[in-house]
Residue frames as a rotation matrix with the C-alpha (Angstrom) as fourth column:
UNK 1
0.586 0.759 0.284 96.89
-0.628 0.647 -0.433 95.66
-0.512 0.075 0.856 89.25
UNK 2
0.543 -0.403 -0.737 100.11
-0.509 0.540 -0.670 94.50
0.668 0.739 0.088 87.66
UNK 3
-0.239 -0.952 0.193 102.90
-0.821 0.092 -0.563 92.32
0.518 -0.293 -0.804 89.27
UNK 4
-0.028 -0.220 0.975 101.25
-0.935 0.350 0.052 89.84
-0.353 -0.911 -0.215 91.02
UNK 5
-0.644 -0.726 0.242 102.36
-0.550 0.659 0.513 86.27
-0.532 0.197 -0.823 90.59
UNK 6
-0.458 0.595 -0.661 100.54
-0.786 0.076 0.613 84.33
0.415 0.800 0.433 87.53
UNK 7
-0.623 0.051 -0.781 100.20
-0.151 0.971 0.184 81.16
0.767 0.233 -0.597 89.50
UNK 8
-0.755 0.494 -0.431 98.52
0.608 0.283 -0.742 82.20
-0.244 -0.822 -0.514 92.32
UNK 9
0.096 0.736 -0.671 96.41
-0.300 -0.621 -0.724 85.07
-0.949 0.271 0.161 90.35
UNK 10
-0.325 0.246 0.913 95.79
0.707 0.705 0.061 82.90
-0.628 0.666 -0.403 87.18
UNK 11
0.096 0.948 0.303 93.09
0.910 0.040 -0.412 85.52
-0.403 0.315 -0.859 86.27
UNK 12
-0.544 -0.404 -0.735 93.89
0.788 -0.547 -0.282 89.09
-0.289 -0.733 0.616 85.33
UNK 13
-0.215 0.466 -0.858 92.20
0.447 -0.735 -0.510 91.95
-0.868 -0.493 -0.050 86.09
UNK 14
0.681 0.020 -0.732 92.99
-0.631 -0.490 -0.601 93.75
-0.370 0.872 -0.321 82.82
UNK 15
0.588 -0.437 0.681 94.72
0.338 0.897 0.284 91.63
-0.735 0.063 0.675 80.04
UNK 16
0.207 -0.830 -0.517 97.71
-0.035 -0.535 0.844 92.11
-0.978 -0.157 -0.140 78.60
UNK 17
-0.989 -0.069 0.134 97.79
0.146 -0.662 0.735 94.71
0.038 0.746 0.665 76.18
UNK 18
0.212 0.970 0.118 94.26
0.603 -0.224 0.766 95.69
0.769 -0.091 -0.632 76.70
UNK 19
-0.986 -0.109 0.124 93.74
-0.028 -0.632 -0.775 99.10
0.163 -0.767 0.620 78.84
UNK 20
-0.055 0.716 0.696 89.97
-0.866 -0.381 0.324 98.16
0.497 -0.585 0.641 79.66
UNK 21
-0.706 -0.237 0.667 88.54
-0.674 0.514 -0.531 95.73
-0.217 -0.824 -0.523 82.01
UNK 22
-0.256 0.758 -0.600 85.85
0.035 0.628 0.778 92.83
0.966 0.178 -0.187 81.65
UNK 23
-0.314 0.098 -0.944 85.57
0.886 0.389 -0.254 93.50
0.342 -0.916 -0.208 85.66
UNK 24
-0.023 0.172 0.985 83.43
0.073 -0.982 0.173 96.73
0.997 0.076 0.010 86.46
UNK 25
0.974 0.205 0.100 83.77
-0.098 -0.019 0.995 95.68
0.206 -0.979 0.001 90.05
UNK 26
-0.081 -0.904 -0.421 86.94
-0.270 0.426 -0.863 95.47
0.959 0.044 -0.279 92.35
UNK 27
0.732 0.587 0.346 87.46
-0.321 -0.150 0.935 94.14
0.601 -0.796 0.079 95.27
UNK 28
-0.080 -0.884 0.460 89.89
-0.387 -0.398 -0.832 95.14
0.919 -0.244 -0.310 97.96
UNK 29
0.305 0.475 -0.825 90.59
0.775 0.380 0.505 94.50
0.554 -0.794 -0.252 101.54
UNK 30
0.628 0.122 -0.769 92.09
0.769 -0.246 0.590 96.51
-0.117 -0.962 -0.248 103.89
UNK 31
-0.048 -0.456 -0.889 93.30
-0.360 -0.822 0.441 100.48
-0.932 0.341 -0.125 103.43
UNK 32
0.354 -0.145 0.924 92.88
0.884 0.375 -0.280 100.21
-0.305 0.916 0.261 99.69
UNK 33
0.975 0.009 0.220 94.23
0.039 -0.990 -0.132 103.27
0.217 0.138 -0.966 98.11
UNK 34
0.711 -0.537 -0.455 97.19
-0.021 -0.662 0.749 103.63
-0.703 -0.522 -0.482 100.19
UNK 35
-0.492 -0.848 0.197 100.48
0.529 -0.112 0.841 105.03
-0.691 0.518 0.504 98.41
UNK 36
-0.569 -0.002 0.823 98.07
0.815 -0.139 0.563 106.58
0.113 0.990 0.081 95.89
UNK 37
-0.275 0.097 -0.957 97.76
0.769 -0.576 -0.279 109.98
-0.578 -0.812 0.084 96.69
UNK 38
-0.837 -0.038 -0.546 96.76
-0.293 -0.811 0.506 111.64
-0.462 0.584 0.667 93.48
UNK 39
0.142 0.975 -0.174 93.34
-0.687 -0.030 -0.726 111.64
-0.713 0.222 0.665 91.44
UNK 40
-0.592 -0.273 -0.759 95.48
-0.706 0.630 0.324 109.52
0.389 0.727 -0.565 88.54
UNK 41
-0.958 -0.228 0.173 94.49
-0.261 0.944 -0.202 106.10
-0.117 -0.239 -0.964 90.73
UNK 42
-0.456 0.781 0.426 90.70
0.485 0.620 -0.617 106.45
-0.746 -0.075 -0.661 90.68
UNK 43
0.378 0.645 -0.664 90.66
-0.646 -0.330 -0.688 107.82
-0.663 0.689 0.292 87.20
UNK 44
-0.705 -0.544 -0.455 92.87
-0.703 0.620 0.347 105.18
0.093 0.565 -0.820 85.74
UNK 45
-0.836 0.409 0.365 90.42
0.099 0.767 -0.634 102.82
-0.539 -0.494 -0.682 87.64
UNK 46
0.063 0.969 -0.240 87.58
-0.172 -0.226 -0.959 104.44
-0.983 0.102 0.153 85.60
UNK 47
0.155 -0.251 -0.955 89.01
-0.966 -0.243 -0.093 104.64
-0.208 0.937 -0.280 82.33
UNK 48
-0.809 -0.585 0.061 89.89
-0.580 0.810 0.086 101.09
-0.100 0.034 -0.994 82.86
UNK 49
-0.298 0.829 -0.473 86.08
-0.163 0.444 0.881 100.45
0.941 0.340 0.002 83.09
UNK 50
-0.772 -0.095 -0.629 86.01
0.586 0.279 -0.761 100.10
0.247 -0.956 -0.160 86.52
UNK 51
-0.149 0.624 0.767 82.86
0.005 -0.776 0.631 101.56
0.989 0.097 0.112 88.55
UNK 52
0.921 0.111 0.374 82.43
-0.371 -0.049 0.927 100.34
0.121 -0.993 -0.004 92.27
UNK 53
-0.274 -0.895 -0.352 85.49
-0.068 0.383 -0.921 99.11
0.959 -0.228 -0.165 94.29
UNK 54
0.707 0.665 0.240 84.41
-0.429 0.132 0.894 97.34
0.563 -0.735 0.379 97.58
UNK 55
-0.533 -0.828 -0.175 86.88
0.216 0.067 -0.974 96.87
0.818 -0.557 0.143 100.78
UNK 56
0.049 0.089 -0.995 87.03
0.999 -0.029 0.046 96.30
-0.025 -0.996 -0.090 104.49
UNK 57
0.536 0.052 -0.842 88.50
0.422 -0.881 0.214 100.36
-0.731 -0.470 -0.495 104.24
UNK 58
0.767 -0.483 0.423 89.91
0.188 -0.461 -0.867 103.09
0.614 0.744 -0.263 102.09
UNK 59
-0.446 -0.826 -0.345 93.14
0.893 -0.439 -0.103 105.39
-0.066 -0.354 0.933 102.51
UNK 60
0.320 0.651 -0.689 91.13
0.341 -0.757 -0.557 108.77
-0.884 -0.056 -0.464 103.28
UNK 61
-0.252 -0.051 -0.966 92.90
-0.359 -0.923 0.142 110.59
-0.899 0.382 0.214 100.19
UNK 62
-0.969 -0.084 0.233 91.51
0.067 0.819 0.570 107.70
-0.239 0.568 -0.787 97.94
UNK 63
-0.168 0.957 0.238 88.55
0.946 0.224 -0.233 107.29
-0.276 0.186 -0.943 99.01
UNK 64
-0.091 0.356 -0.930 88.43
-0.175 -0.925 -0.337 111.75
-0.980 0.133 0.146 99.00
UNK 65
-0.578 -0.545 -0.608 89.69
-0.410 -0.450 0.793 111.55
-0.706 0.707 0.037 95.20
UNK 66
-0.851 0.461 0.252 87.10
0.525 0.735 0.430 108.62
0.013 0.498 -0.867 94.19
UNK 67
0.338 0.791 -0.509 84.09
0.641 -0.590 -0.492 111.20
-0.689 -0.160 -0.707 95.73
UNK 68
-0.016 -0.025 -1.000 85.84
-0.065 -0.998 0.026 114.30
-0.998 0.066 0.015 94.21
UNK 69
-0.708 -0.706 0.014 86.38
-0.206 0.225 0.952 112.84
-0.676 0.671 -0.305 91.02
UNK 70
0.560 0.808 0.182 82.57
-0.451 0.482 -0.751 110.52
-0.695 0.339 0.635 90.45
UNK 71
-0.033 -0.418 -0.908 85.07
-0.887 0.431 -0.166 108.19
0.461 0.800 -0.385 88.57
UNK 72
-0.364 0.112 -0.925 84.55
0.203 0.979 0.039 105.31
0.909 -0.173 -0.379 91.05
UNK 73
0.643 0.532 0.550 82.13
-0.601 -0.094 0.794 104.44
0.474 -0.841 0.260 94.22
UNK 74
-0.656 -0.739 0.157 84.63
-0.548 0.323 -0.772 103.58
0.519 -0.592 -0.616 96.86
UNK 75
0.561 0.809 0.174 82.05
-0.579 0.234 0.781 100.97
0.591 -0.539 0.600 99.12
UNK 76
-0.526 -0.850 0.029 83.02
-0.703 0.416 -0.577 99.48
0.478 -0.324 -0.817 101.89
UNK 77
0.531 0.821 -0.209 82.09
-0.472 0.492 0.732 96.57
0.704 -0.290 0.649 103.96
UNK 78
0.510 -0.134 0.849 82.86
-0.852 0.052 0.520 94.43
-0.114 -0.990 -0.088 107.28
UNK 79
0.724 -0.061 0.687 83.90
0.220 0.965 -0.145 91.06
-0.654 0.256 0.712 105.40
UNK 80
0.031 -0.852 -0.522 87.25
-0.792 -0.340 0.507 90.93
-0.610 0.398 -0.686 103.75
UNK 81
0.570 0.774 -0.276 85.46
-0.564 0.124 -0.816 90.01
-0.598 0.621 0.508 100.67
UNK 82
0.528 -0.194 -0.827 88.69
-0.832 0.079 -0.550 89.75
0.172 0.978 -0.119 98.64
UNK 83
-0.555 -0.668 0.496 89.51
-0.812 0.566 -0.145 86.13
-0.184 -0.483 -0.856 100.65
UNK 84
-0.053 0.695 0.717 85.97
-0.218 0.692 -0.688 84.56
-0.975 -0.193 0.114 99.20
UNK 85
0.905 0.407 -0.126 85.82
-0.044 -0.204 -0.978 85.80
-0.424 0.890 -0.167 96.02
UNK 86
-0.457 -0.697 0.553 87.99
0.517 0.297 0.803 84.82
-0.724 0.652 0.225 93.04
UNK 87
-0.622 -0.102 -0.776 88.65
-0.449 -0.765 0.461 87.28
-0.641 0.636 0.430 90.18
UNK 88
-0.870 0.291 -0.398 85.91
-0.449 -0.134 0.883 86.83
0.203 0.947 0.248 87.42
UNK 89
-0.709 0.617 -0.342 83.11
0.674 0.449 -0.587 85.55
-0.208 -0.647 -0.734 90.08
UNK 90
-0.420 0.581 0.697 79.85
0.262 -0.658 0.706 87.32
0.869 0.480 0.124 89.09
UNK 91
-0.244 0.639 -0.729 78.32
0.929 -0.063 -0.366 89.49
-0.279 -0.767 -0.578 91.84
UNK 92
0.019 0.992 0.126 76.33
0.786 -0.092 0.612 92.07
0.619 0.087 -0.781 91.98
UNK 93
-0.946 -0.192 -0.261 76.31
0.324 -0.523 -0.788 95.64
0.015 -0.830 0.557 93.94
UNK 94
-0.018 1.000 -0.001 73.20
0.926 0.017 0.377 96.91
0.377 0.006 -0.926 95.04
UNK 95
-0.764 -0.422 0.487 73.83
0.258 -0.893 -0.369 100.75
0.591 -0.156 0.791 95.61
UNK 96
-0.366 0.727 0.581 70.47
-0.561 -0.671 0.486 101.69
0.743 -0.147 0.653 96.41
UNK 97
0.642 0.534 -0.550 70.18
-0.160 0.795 0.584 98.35
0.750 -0.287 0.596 99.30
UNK 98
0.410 -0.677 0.611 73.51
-0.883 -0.463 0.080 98.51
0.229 -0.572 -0.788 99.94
UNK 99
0.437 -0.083 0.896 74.23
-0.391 0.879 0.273 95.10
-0.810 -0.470 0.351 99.55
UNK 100
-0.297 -0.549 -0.781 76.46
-0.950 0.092 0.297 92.71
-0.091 0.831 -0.549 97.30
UNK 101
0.776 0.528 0.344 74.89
-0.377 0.826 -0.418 89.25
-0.506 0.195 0.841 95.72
UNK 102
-0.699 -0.698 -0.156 77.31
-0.572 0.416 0.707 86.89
-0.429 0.583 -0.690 94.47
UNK 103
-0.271 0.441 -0.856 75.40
-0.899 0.203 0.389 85.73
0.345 0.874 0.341 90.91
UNK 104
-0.372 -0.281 -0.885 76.01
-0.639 0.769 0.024 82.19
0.673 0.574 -0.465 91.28
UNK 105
-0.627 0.306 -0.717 74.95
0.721 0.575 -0.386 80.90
0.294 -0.759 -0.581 95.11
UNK 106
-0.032 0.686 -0.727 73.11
0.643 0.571 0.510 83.50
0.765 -0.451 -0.460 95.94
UNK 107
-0.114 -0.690 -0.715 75.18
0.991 -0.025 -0.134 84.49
0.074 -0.724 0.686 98.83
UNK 108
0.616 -0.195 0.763 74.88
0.015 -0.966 -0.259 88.46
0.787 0.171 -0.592 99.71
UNK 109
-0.039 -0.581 -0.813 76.79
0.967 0.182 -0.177 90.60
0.250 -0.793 0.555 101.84
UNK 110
0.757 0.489 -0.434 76.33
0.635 -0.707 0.310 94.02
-0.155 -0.510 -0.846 103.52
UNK 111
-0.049 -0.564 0.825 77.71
0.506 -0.726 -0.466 97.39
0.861 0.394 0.321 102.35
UNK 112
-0.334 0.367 -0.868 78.01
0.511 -0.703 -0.494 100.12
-0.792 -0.609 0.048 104.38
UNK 113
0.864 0.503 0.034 75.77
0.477 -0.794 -0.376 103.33
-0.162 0.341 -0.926 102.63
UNK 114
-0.079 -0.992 0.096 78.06
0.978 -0.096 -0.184 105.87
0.192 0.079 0.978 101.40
UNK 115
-0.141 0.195 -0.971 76.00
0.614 -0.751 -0.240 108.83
-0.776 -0.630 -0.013 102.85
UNK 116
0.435 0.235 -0.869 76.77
0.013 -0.967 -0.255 112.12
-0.900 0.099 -0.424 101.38
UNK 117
-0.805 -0.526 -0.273 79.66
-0.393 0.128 0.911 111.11
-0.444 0.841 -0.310 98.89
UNK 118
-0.202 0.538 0.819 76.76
0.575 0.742 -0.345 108.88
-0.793 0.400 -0.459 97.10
UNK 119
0.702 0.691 -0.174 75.11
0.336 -0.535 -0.775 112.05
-0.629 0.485 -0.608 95.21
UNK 120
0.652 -0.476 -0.590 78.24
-0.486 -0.860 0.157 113.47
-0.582 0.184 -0.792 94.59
UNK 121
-0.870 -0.457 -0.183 79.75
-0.216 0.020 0.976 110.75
-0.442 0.889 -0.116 92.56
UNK 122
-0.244 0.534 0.810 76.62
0.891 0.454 -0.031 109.90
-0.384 0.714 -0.586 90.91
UNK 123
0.964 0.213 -0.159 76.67
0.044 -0.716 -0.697 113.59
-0.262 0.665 -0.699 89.37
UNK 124
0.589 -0.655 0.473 80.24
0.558 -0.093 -0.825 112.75
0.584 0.750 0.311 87.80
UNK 125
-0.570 -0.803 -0.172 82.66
0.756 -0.431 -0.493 114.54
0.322 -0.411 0.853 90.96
UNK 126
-0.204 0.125 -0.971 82.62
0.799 -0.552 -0.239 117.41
-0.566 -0.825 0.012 93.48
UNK 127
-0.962 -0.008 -0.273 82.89
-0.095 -0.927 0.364 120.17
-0.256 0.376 0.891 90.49
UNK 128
-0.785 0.561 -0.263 79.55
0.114 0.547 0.830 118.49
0.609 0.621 -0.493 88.67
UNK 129
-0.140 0.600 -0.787 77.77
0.934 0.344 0.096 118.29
0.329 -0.722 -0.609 91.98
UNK 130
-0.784 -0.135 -0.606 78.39
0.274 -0.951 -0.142 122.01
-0.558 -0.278 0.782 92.52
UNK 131
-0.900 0.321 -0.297 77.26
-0.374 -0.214 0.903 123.25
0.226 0.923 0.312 89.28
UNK 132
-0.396 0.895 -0.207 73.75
0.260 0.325 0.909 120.67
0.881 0.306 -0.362 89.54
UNK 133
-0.010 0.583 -0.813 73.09
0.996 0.081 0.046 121.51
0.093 -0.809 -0.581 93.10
UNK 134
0.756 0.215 0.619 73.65
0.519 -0.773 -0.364 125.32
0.400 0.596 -0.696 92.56
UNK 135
0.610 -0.532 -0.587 76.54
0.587 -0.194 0.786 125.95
-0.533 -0.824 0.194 94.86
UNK 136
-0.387 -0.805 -0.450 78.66
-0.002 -0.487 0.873 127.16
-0.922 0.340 0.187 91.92
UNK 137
0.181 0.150 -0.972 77.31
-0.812 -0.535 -0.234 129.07
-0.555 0.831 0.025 88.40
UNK 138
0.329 -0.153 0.932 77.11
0.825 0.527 -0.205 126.90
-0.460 0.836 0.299 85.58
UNK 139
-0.771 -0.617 -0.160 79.41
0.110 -0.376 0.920 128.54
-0.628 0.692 0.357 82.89
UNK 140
0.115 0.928 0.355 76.77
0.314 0.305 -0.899 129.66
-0.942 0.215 -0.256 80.35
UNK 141
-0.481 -0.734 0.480 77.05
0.440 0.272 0.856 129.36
-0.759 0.622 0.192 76.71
């Protein structure tokens, strides 16, 4: 989220010296993810404050690590969102519709559903989702 030229990204994401965000949304276009092949990328993204990240598509071991993790809802969608929208634009995700509202016009756009992965981050990762669905003992204290 660093490097990219000040004059054409004005806005940034996370400001410097600051490790959280004022943006709990991102939005990506095409293969987000790729090159980032460890769990670091969508727990930095959480810790950062981050919570959904919406794109045309993922890099499968992204999007796997964002499910296994429940540190961020990987959504995708058909509209390569991040050509309308301009960092600090209020919008809206609708998980449970599946749809994104941009604040200001109105304007929505279709998600796809994220299926199975949905439950599994919204119990907090793949270990969490064990444990509450009973697949694996809760440790017991």
């Amino acid at each position: 989220m660093i490097g990219l030229p000040d004059d054409l990204y004005p806005t940034r994401y996370v400001e410097v010296d600051s490790m959280k965000t004022d943006y709990p949304i991102l939005i990506g276009g095409d293969n987000f993810g790729c090159g980032s092949s460890r769990e670091h990328a969508p727990v930095a993204l959480g810790a950062a404050g981050a919570k959904v990240c919406v794109s045309q598509s993922y890099a499968r071991i992204f999007f796997r690590n964002c499910v296994s993790t429940g540190e961020l809802y990987p959504v995708e969608t058909d509209e390569r969102l991040c050509d309308v929208l301009e960092t600090g634009e209020e919008v809206e995700v609708d998980m449970e519709r599946d749809v994104l509202t941009v604040v200001a016009s109105g304007k929505t756009y279709s998600l796809k559903a994220l299926g199975d992965a949905g439950p599994v981050i919204d119990a907090g990762g793949i270990f969490n989702y064990a444990r509450e669905s009973g697949m694996i003992k809760a440790k017991s204290g």
